[in-house]
C-alpha positions as MATLAB code, in Angstrom:
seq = 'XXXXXXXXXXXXXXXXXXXXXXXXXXXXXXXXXXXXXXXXXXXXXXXXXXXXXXXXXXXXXXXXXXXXXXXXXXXXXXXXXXXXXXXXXXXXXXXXXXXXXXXXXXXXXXXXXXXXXXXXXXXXXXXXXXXXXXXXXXXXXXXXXXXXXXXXXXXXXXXXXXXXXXXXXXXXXXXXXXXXXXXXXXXXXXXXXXXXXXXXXXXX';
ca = [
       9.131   22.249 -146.273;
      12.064   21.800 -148.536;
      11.678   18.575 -150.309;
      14.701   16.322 -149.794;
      13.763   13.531 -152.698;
      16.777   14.593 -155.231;
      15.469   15.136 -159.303;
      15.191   11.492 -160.950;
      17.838   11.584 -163.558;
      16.973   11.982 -167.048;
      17.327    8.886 -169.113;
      18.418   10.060 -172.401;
      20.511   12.430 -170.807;
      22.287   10.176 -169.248;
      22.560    7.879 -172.593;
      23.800   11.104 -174.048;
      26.539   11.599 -171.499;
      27.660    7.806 -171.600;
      28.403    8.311 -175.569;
      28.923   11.859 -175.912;
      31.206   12.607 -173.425;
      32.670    9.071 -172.387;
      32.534    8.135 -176.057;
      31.258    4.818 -175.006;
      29.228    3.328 -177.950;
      25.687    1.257 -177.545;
      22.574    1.693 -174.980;
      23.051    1.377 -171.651;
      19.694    0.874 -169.465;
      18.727    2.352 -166.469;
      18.502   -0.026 -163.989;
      18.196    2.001 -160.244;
      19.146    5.450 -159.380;
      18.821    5.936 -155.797;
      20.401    9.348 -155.470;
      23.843    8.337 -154.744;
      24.345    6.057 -157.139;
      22.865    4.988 -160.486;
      23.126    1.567 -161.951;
      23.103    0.859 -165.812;
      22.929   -2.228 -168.092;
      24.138   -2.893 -171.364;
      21.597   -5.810 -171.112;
      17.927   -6.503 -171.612;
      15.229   -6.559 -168.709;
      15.705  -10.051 -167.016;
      18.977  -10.722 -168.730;
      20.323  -10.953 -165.347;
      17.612  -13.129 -163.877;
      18.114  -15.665 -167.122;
      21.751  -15.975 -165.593;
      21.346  -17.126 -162.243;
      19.016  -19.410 -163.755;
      21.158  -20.828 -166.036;
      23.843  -20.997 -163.604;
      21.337  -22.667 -160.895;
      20.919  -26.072 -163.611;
      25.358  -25.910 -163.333;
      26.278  -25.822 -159.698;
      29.528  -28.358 -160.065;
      30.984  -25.214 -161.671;
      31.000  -23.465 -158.486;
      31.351  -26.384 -156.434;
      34.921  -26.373 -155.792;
      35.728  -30.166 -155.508;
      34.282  -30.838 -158.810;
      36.357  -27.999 -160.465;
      39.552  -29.346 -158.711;
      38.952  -32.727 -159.675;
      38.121  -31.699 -163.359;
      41.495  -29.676 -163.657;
      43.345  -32.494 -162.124;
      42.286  -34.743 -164.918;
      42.770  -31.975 -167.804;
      46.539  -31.874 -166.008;
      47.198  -35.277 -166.509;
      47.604  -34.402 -170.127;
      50.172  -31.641 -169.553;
      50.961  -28.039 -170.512;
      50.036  -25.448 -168.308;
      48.208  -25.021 -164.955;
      45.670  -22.328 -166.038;
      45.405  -24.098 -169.438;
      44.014  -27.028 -167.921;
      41.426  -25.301 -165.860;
      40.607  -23.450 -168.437;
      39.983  -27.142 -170.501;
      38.369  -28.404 -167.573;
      35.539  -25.804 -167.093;
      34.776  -25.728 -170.785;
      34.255  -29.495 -170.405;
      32.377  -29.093 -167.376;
      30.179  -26.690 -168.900;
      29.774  -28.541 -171.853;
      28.703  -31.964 -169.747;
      26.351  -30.022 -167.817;
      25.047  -28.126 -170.787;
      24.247  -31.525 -172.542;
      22.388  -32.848 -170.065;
      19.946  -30.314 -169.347;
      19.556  -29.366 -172.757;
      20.782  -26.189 -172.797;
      20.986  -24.718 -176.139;
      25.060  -23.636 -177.292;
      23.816  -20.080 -177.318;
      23.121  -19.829 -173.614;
      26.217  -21.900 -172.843;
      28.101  -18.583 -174.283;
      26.783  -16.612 -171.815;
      28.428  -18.779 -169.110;
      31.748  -19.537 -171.570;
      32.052  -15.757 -171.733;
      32.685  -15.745 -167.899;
      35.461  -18.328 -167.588;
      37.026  -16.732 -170.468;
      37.369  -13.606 -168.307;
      38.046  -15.433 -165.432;
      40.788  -16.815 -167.602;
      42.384  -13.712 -168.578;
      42.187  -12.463 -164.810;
      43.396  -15.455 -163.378;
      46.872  -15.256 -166.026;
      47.524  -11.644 -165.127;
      47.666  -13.160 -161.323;
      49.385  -16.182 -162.105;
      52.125  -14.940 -164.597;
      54.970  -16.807 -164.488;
      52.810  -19.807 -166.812;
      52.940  -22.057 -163.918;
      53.302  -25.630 -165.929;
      50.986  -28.983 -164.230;
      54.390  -31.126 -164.619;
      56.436  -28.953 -162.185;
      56.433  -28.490 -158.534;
      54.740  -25.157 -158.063;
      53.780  -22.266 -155.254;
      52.560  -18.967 -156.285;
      55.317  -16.110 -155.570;
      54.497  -12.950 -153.798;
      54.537  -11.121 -156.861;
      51.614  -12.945 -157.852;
      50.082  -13.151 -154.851;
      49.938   -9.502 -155.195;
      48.486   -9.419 -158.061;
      45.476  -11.748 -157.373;
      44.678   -8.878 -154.203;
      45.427   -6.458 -156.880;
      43.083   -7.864 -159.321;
      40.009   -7.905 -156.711;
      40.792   -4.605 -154.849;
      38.951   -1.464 -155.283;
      39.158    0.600 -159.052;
      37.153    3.745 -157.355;
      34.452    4.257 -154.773;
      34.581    0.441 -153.287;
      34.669   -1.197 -157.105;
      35.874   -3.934 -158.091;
      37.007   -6.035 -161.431;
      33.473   -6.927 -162.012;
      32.135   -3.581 -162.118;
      32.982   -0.530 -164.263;
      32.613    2.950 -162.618;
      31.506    5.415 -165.157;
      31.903    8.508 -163.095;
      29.656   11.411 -161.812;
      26.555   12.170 -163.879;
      23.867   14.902 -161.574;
      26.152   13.687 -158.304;
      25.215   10.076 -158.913;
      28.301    7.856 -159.266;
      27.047    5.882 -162.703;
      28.029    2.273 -162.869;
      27.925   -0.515 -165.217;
      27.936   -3.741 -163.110;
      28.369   -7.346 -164.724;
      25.586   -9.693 -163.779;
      27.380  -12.535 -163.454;
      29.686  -10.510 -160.962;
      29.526  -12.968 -158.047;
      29.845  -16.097 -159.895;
      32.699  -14.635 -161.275;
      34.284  -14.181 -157.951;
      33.856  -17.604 -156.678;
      34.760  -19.280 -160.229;
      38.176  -16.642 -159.978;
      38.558  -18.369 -156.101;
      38.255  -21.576 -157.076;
      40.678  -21.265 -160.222;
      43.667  -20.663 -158.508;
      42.678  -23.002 -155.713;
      42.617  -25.166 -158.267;
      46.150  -23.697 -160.280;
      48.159  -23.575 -156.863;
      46.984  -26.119 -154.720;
      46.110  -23.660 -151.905;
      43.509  -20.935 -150.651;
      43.387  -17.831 -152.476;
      45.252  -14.861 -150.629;
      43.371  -12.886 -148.457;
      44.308   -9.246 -147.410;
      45.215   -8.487 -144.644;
      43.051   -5.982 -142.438;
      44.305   -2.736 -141.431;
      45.514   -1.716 -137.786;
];
């Protein structure tokens, strides 16, 4: 009886095809390979663990009334709309850092995040919306919020980075933080605009 379990892949191998042929530099660890698709890490056993945890002692970062009342008091002060909640989740992270203790180092893990939040959330919201002017997102940039969250390849999104086929597995190199990321990105231009983020709409 033919068996149907297909050929574990090769570790090394694979290492060798990430930097050989995709010329992608560092170690990437095998986290699951269940046939179809094979999962890799640039990060340490229980790196991704240590980041819900950390994240778990700073839930008014994903709470989206405190994040909308912390950019509303970094707008008082001016300048631009993502500026401000930019401001305001450093400072929230900061606050919340200091009062569990959490060393600076591990706060970089989580300040990593909003900075890439940040940079998503200005490729959305690109005509530099300003706090002192009356503002609604155009369609344009409506666009490109769906844009930014719809699929690269293979169901993907942002958050993840699809390698490609290695042994008829598709390889990919998914962010631990991905779902935080997702709501902090929501809540950002909730915060920004004033309203819900756009949704897309299903097909007929």
């Amino acid at each position: 009886m033919p068996n149907d379990e297909p050929t574990p892949i090769d570790p090394e191998a694979l290492q060798r095809w990430i930097n050989d042929d995709l010329g992608i530099e560092g170690t990437r660890r095998l986290v699951r390979d269940d046939g179809r698709e094979a999962l890799v890490s640039k990060f340490d056993e229980g790196f991704a663990a240590g980041v819900h945890e950390l994240i778990a002692l700073m839930p008014e970062l994903f709470e989206e009334s405190s994040v909308v009342a912390a950019y509303q008091r970094e707008a008082a002060s001016g300048g631009l709309r993502l500026d401000a909640w930019h401001r305001a989740m450093h400072g929230m992270l900061r606050t919340a850092g200091g009062r569990e203790g959490i060393s600076d180092l591990r706060q970089a893990e989580v300040r990593t995040g909003i900075d890439s939040v940040y940079a998503i959330l200005g490729t959305a919201l690109w005509s530099d919306p300003r706090v002192d002017e009356a503002f609604s997102p155009g369609n344009g940039e409506r666009v490109a919020y769906l844009e930014a969250l719809e699929s690269l390849s293979d169901g993907r999104d942002i958050f993840m980075r699809v390698y490609g086929r290695f042994e008829g597995r598709m390889v990919v190199n998914h962010c631990p933080g991905a779902s935080f990321a997702r709501v902090m990105l929501a809540q950002g231009w909730t915060a920004c605009t004033g309203e819900a983020p756009p949704v897309a709409e299903a097909a007929d």
